[in-house]
Backbone bond lengths (Angstrom), bond angles and torsions (degrees), N, CA, C in turn:
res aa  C-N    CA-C-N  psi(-1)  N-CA   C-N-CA  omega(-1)  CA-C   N-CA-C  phi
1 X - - - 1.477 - - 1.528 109.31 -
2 X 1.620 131.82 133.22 0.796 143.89 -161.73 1.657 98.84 -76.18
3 X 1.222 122.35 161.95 1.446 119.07 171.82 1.485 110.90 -82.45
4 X 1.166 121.35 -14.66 1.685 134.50 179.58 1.756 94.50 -78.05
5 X 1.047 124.18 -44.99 1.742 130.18 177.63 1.353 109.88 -60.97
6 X 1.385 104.20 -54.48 1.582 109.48 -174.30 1.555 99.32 -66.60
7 X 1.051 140.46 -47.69 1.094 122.88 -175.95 1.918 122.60 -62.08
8 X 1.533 92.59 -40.76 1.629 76.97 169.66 1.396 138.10 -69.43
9 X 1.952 98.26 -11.80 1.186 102.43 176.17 1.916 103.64 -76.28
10 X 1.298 83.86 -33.12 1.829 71.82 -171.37 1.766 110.30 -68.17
11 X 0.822 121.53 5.22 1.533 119.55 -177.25 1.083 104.21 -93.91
12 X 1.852 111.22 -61.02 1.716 105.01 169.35 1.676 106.24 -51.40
13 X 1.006 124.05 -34.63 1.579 96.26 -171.53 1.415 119.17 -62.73
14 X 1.433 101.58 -26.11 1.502 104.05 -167.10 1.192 103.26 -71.26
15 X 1.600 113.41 -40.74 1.620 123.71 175.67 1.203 98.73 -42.80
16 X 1.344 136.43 -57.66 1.275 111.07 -156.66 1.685 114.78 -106.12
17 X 1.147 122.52 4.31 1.646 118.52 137.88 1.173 135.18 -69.55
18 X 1.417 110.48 -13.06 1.592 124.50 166.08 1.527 112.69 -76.68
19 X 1.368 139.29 -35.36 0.993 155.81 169.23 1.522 109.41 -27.21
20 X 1.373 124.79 126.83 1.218 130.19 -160.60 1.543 104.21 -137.80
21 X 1.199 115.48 173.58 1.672 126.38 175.90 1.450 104.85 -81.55
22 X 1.600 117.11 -23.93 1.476 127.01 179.41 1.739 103.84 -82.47
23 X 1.462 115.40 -25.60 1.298 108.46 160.65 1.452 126.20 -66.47
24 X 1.310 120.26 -43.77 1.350 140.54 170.08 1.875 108.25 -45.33
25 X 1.266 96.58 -60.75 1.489 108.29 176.64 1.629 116.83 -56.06
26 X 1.485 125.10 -22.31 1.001 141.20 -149.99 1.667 96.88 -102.12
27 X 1.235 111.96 -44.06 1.380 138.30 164.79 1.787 123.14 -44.44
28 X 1.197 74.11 -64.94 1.981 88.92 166.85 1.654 112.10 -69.38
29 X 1.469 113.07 -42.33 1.457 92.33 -175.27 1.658 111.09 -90.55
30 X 1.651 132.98 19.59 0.926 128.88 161.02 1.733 111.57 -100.67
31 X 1.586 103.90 -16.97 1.665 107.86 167.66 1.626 110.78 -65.16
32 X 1.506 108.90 -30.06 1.254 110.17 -157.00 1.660 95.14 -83.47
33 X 1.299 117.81 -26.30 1.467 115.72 -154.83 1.443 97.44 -80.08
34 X 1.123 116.64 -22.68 1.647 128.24 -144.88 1.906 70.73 -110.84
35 X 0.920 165.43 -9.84 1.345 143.77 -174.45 1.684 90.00 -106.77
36 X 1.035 141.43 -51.82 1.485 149.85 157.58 1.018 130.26 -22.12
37 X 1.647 112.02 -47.73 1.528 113.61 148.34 1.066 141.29 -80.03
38 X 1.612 110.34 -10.00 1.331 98.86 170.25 1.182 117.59 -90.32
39 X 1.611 116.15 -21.18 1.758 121.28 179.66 1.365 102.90 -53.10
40 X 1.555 118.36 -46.31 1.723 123.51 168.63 1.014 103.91 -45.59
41 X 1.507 115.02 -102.54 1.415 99.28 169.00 1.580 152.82 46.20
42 X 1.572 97.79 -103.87 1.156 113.61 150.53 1.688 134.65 -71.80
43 X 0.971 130.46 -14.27 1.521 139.52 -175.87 1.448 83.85 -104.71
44 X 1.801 151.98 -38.87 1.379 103.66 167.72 1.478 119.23 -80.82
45 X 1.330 131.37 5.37 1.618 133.03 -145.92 2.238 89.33 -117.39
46 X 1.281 88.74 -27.42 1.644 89.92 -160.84 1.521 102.78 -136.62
47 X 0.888 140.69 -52.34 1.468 148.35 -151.34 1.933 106.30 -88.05
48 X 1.321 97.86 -45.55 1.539 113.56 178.86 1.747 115.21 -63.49
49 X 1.774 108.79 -70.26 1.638 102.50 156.44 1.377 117.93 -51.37
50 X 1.301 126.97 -63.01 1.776 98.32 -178.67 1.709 154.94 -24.82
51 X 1.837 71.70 -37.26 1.940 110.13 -167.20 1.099 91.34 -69.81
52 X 1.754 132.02 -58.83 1.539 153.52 164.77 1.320 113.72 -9.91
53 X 1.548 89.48 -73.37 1.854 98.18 176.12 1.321 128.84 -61.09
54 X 1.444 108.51 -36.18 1.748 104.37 161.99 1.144 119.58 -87.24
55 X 1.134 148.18 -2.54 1.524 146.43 128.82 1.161 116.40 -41.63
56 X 1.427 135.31 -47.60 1.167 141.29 140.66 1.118 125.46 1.63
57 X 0.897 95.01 -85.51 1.689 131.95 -152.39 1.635 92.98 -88.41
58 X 0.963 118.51 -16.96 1.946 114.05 -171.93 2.007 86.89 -104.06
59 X 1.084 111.90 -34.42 1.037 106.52 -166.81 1.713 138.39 -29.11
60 X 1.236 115.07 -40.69 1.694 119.61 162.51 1.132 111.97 -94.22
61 X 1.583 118.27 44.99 1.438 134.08 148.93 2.278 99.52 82.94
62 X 0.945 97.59 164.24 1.427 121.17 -171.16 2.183 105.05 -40.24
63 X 2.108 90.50 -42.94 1.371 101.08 -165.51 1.798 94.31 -68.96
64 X 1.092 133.69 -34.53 1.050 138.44 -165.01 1.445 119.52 -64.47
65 X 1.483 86.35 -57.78 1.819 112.83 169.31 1.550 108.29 -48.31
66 X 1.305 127.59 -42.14 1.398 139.59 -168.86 1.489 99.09 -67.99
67 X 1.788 113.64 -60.28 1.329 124.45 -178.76 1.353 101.84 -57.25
68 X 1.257 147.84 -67.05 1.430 123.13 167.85 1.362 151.70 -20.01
69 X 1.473 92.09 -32.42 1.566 106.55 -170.43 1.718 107.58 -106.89
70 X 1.554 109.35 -18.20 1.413 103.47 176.67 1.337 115.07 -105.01
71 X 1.367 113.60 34.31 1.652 119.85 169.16 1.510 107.93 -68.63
72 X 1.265 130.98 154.13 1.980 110.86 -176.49 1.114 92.29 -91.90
73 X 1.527 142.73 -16.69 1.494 118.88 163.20 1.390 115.04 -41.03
74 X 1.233 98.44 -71.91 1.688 109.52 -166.72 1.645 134.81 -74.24
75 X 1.655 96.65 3.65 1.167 122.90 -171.63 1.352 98.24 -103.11
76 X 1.613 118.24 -38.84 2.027 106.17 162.18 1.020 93.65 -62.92
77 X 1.071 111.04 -54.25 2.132 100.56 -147.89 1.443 113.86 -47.38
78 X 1.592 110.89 -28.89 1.480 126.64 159.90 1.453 125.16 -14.82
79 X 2.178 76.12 -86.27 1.395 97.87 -176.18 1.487 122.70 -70.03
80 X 1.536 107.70 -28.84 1.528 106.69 -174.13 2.078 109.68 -65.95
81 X 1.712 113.35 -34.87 1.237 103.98 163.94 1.499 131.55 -33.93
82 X 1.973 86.12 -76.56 1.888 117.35 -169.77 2.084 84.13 -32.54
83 X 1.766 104.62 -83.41 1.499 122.09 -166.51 1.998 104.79 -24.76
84 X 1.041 118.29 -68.95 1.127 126.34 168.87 1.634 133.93 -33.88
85 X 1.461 89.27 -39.85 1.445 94.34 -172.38 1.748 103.60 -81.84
86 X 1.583 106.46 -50.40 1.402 119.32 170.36 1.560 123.62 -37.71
87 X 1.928 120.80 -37.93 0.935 134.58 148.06 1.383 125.36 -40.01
88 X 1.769 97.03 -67.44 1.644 93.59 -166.81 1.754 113.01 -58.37
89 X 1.251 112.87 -27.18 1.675 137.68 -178.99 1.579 103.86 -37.85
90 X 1.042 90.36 -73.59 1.785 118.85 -176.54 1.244 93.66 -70.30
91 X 0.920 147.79 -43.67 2.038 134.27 -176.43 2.064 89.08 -73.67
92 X 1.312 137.83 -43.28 0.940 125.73 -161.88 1.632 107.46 -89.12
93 X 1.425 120.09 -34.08 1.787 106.92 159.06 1.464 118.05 -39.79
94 X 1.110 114.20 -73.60 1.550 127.83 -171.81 1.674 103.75 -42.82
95 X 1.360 117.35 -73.25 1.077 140.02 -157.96 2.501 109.79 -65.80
96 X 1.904 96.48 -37.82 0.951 113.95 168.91 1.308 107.59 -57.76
97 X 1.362 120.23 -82.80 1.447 122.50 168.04 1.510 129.02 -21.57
98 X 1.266 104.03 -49.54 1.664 99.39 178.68 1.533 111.99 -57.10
99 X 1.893 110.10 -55.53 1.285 121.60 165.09 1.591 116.65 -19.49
100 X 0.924 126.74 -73.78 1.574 156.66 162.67 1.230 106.64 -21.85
101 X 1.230 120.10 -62.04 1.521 134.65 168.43 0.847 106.71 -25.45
102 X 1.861 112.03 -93.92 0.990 142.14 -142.69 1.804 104.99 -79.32
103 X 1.266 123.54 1.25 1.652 139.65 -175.92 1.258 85.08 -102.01
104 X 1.212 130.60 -57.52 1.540 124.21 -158.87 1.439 115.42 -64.44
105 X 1.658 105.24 -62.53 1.858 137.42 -164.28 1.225 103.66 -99.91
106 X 1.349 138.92 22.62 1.701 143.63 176.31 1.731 105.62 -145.58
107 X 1.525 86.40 135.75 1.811 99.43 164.33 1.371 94.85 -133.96
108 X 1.681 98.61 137.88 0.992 146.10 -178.55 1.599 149.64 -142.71
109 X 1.144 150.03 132.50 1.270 122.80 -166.96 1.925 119.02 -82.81
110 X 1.509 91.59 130.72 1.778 87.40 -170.09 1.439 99.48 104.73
111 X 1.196 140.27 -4.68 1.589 128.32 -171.57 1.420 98.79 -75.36
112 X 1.281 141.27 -28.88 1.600 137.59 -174.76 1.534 93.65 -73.37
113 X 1.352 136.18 -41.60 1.686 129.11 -177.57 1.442 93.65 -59.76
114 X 1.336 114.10 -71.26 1.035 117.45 175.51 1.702 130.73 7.37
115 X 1.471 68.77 -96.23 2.058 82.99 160.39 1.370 116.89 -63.59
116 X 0.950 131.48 -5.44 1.577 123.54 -174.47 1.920 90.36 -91.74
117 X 1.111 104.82 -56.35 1.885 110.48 177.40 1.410 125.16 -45.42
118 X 1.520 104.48 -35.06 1.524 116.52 166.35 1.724 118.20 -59.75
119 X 1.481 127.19 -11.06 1.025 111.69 175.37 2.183 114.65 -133.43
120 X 1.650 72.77 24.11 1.855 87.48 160.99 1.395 110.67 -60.78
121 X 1.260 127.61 -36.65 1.756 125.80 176.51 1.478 97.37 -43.17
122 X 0.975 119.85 -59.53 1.403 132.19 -135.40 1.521 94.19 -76.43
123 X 1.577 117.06 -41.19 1.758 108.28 -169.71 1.677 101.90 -108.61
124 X 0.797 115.01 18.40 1.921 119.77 163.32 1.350 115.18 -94.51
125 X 1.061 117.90 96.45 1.755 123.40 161.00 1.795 101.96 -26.70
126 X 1.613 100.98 120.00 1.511 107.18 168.22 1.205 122.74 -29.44
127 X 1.338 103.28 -61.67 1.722 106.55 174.20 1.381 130.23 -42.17
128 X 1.319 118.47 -45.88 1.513 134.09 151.38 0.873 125.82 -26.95
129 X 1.270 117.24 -53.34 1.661 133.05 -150.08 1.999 85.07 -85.95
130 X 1.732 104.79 -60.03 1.468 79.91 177.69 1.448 138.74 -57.74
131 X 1.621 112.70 -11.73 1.458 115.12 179.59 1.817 106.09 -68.31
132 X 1.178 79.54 -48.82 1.701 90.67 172.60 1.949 124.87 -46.57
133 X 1.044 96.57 -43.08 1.629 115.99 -169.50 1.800 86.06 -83.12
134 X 1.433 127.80 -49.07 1.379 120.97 164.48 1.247 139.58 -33.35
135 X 1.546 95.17 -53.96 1.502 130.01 -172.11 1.930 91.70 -61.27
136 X 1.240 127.91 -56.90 1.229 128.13 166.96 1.359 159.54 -72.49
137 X 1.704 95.79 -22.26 1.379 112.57 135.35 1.203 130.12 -143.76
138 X 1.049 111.47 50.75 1.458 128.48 151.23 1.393 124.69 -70.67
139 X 1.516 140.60 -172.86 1.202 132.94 -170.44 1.889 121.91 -71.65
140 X 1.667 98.17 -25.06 1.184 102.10 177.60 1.863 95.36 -102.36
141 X 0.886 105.55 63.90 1.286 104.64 166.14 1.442 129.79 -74.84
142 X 1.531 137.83 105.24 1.514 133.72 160.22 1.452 135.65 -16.03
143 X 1.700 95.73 -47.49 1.681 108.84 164.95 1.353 111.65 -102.54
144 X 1.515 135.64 32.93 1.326 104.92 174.46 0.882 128.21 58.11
145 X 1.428 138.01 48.88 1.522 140.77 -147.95 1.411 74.05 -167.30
146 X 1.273 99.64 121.03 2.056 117.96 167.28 1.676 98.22 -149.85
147 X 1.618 90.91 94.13 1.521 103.48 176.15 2.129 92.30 -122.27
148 X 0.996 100.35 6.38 1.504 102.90 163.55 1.491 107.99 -41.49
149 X 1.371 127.01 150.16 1.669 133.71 170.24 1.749 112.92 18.41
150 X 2.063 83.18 57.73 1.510 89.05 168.67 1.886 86.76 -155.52
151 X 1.361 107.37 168.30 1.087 118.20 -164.73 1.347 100.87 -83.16
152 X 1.321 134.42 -24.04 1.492 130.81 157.68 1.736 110.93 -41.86
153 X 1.231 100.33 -61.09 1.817 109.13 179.97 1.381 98.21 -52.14
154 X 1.420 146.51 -31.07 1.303 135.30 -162.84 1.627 100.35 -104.96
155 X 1.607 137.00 -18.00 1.112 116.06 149.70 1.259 132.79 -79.71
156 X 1.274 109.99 -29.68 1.803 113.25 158.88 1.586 119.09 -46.60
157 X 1.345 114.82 -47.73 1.389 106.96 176.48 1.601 121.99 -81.11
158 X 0.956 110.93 -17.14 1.603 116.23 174.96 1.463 102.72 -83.54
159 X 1.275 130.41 -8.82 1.617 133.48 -174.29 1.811 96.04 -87.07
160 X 1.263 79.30 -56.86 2.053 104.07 178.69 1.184 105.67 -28.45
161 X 1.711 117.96 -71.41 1.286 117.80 -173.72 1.763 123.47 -64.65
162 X 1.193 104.32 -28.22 1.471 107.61 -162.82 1.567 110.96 -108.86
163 X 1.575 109.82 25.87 1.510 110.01 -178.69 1.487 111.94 -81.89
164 X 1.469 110.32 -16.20 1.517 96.53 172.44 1.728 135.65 -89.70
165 X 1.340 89.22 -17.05 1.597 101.99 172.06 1.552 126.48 -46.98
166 X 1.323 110.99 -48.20 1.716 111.74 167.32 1.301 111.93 -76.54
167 X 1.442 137.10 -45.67 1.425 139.62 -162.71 2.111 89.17 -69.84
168 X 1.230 99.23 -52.41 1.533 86.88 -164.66 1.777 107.33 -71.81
169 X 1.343 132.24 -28.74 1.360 130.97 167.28 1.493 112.42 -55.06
170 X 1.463 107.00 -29.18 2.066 97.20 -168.01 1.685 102.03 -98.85
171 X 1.567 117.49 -30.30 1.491 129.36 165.99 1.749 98.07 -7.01
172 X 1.559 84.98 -94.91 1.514 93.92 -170.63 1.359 152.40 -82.22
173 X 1.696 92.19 22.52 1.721 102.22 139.27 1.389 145.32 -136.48
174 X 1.499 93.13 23.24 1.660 126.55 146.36 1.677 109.72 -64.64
175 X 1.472 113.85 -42.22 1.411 127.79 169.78 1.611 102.52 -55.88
176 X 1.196 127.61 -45.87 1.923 133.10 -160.99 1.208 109.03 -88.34
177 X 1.730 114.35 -35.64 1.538 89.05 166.87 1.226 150.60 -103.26
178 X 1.531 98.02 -172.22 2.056 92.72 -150.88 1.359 86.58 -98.22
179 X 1.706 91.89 129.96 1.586 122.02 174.92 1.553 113.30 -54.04
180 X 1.494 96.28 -31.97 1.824 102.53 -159.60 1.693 124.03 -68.98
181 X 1.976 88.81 4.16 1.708 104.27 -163.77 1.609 90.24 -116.69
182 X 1.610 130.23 11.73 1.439 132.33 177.89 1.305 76.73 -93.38
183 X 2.030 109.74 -65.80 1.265 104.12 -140.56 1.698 108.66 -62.85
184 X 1.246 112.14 -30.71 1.328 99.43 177.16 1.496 147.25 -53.11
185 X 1.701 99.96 -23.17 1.426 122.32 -177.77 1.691 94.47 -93.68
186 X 1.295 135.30 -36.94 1.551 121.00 135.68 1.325 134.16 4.53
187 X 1.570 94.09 -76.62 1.214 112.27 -160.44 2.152 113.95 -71.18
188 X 1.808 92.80 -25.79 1.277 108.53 164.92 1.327 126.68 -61.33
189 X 1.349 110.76 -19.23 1.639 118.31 -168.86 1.474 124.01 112.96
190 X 1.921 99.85 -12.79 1.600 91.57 155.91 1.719 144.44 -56.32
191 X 1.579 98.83 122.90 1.689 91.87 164.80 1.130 139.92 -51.33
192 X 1.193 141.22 179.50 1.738 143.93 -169.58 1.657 112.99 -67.50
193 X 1.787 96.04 -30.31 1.774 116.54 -176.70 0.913 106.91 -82.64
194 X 1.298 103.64 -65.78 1.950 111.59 -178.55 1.438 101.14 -36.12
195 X 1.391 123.97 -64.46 1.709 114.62 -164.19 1.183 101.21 -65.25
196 X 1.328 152.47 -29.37 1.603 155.36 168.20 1.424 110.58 -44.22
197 X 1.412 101.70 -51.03 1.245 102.71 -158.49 1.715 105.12 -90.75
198 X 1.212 122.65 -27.89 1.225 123.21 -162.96 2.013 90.98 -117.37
199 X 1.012 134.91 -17.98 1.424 126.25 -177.00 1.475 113.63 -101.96
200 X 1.551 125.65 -46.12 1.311 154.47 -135.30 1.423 86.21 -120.24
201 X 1.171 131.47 -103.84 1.634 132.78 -165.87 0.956 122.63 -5.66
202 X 1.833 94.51 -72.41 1.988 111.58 -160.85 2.092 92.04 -60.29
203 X 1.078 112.75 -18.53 1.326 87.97 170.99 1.634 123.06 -110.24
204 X 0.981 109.92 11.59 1.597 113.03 165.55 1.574 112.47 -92.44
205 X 1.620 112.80 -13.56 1.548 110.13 178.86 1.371 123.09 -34.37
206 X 1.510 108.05 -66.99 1.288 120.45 176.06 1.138 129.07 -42.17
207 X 1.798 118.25 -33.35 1.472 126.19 168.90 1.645 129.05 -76.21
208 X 1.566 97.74 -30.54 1.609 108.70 163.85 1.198 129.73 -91.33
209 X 1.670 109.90 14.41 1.586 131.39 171.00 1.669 96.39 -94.56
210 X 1.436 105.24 -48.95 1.000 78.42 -174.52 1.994 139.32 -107.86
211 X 1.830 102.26 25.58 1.142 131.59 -179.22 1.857 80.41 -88.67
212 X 1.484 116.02 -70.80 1.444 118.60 -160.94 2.244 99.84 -33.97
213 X 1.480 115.64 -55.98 0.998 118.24 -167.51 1.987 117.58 -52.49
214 X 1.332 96.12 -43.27 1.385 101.52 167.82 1.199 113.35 -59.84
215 X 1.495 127.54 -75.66 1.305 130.98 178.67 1.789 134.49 -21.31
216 X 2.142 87.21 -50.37 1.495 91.13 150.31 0.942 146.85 -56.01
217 X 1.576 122.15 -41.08 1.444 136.39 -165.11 1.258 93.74 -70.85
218 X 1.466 125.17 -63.41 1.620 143.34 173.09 1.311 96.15 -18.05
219 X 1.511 135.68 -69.81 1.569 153.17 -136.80 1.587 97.42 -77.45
220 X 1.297 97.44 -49.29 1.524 98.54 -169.96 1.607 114.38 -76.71
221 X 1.284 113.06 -34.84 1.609 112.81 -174.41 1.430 101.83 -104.62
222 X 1.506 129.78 29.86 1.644 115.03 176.60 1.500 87.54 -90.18
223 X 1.823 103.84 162.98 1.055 130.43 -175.81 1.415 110.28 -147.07
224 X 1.025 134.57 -67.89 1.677 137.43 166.80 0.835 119.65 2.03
225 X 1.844 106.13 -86.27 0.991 117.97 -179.65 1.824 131.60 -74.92
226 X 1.076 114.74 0.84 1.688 133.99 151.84 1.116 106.60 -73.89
227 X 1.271 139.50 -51.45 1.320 127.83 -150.44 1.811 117.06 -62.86
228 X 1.064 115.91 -40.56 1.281 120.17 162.01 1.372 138.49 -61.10
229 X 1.480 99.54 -50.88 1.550 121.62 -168.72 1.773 110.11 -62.08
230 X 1.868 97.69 -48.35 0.863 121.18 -124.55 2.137 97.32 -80.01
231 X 1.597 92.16 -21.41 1.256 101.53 -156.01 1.132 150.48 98.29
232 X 1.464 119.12 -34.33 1.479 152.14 -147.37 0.973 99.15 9.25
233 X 1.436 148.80 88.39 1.633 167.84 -179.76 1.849 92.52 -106.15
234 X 1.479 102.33 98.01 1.862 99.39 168.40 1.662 94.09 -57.21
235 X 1.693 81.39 136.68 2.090 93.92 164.68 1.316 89.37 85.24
236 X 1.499 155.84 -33.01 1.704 123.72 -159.84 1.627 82.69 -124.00
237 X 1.672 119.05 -59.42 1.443 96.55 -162.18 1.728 101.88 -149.61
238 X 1.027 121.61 53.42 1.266 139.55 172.54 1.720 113.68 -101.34
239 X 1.682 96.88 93.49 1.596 95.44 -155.97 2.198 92.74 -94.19
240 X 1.545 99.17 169.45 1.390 114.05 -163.70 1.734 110.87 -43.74
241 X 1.438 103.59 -20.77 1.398 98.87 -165.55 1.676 102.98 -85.00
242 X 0.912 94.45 -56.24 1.724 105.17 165.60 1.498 117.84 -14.00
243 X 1.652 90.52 -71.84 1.756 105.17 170.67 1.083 119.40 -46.08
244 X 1.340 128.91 -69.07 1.382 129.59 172.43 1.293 113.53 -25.86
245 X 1.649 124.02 -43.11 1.405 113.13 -171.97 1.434 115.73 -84.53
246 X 1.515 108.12 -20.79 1.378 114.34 170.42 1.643 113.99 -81.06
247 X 1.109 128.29 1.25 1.364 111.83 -178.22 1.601 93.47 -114.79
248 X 1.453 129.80 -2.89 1.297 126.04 -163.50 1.681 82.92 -105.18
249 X 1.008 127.61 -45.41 1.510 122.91 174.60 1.540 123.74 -65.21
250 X 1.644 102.12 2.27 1.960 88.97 179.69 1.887 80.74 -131.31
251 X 1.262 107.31 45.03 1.468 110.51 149.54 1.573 101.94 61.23
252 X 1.253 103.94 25.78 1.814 118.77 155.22 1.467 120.94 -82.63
253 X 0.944 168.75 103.37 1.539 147.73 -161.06 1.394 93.79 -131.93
254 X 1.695 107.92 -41.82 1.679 104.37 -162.89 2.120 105.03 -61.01
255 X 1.452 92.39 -32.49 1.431 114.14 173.13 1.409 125.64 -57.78
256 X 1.046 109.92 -55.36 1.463 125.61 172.02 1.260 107.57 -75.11
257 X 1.548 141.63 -13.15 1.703 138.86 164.81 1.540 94.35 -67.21
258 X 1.407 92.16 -52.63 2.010 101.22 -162.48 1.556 100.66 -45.08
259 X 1.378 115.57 -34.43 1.943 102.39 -162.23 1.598 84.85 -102.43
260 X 1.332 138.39 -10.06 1.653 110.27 158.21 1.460 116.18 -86.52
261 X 1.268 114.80 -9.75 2.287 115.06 165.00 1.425 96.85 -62.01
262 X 1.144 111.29 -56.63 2.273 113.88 178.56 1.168 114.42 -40.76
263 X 1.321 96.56 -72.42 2.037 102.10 169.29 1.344 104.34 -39.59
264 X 1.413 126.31 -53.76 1.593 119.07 -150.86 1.429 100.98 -67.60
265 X 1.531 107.97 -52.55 1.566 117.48 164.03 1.548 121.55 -29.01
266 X 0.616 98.78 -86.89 1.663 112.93 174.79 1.877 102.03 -36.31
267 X 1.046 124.30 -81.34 0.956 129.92 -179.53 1.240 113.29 -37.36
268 X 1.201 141.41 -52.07 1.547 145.39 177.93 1.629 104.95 -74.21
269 X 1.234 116.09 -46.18 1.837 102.15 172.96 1.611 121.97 -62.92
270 X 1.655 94.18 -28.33 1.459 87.42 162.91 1.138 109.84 -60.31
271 X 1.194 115.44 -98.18 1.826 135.42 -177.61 1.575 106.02 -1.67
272 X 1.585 117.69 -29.48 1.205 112.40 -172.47 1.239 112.98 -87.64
273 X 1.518 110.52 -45.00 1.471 121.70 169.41 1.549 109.77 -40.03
274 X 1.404 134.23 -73.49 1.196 127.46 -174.31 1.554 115.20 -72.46
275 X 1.585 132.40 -17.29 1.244 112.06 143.88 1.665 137.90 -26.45
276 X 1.805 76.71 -73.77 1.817 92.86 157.55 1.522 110.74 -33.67
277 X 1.152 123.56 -72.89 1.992 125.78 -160.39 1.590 103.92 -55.13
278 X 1.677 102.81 -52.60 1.748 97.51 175.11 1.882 121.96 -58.11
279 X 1.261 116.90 -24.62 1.181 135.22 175.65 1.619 99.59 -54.15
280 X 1.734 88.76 -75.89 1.759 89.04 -179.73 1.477 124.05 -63.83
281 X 1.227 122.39 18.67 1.501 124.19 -166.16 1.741 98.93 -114.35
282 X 1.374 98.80 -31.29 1.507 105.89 173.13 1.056 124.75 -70.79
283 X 1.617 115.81 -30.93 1.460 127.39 -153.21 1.703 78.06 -102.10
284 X 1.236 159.39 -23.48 1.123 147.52 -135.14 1.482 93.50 -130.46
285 X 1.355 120.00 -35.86 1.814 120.99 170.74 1.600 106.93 -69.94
C-alpha cells in the first residue's frame, strides 16, 4: 500500500470514528431543509398556478364549469386535441422505438446527422417550427403538399414536435443492455422477434412509458406550432390551445381556465396511467 493510500485510508478512518449521533442529527436536519425547499419551491413555481386555474375555472360553480365546456366550439376543440394527441402518441411509440433501434444497433453513413436532427424539435422555438411546417405545406408549397388548415397539417406538426421524446427515452437503455443475453437465446434457436419480443421489450417498457408520457403531454398542450398551420377553423381544426386564447381574449377567462382544468385533467390521468404501467413493468422485470 502506497503511503498516499494509507493516508486516505487513515483519514476516512478517522472520519468515521469521529462520527457522532450529533453528526447523524446534523444529517437529518440538512435532509429536512433541502426537502422544505424544494416543496416551496415547487408549490410556488408549479403547485400555486395550477391550483389558480382550477379555481378559476370551477369558479361560477360546477353549472358554469359544465356551460363552458359544452359550447360546440370548445367541445371540438376538445375532442379534436385529446383524438390527435392519442394518435400522434401511438404513431410515436412504434415509430420512436424503431428510430432508437436502428441509431443504437445499425451503422450507417449519416447516422451521427441523424441523431443530431432528431433533437431539432427540442431547440426550435414552437413558433418556428410552425413557419417551417408552413413553409412546406402551406400554400406555397415546393412539393405540392397543402395540408395547411387541415387536420393532416395538425398531425404532422404535433408528430414534428414530439419525435424526440420516445427515441431519446429508449436510446439509453438499448445502449445498457447486455447483448450476451440476445446472443444467448440465439444461440438456442431463437428468432430476431422472439428475442425482441420476449428478451428486449419487457425491458424497454419502462423507457417507452416514459417517452409515451412526455410526448403526450407535449401533443395536447402545443400551441406554436398549430397556430399557423393549423388554421384555427371552429369545428375542423381549432385545437384546445387555440381556444383558450380565443375565449381569454373576448373577456372569457372563467372559460378559458375551464378548457385548461380538462387539459390539466386529462393530462395528469394520463401521466398517471403510464406511470402506473412503467411501475408494473419494473416490479414484473
Amino acid at each position: 500500500m502506497s503511503a498516499r493510500t494509507g493516508k486516505v485510508w487513515s483519514l476516512l478512518g478517522r472520519g468515521r470514528r469521529r462520527r457522532s449521533k450529533g453528526d447523524g442529527a446534523a444529517l437529518a436536519r440538512g435532509s429536512s431543509l433541502g426537502l422544505g425547499v424544494a416543496t416551496i419551491w415547487l408549490s410556488l413555481l408549479v403547485m400555486l398556478p395550477l391550483a389558480a386555474v382550477v379555481i378559476k375555472g370551477t369558479g361560477n360553480g360546477w353549472t358554469g364549469f359544465w356551460d363552458a365546456l359544452s359550447n360546440p366550439s370548445t367541445a371540438a376543440a376538445l375532442r379534436l386535441t385529446v383524438s390527435q394527441a392519442f394518435l400522434v402518441t401511438a404513431v410515436n411509440v412504434v415509430l420512436g422505438t424503431v428510430v432508437a433501434w436502428v441509431l443504437v444497433r445499425d451503422e450507417f453513413p449519416g447516422k451521427g446527422l441523424i441523431d443530431l436532427v432528431i433533437d431539432v424539435p427540442f431547440a426550435l422555438p414552437t413558433i418556428v417550427a410552425g413557419l417551417v411546417l408552413l413553409s412546406l405545406y402551406g400554400p406555397d408549397s415546393p412539393l405540392n403538399l397543402q395540408f395547411a388548415n387541415t387536420r393532416v397539417g395538425i398531425f404532422i406538426a404535433l408528430l414534428f414536435v414530439t419525435v424526440p421524446f420516445v427515441v431519446r427515452a429508449v436510446q439509453p437503455v438499448l445502449l445498457e443492455l447486455d447483448r450476451d443475453v440476445e446472443e444467448a437465446a440465439a444461440s438456442l434457436g431463437a428468432d430476431r422477434f422472439t428475442i425482441f419480443r420476449r428478451v428486449v421489450f419487457p425491458n424497454l417498457i419502462p423507457a417507452i412509458a416514459a417517452g409515451t408520457a412526455l410526448a403526450f403531454a407535449r401533443a395536447v398542450s402545443e400551441y406554436g406550432s398549430l397556430v399557423l398551420i393549423s388554421g384555427n377553423l371552429p369545428f375542423k381544426t381549432e385545437v384546445a390551445a387555440v381556444r383558450i386564447l380565443s375565449l381569454n381574449e373576448n373577456d372569457n377567462p372563467a372559460g378559458a381556465a375551464a378548457v385548461a382544468t380538462v387539459l390539466l385533467f386529462v393530462a395528469v390521468v394520463t401521466l398517471l396511467a403510464i406511470d402506473g404501467l412503467r411501475r408494473w413493468a419494473v416490479r414484473r422485470g
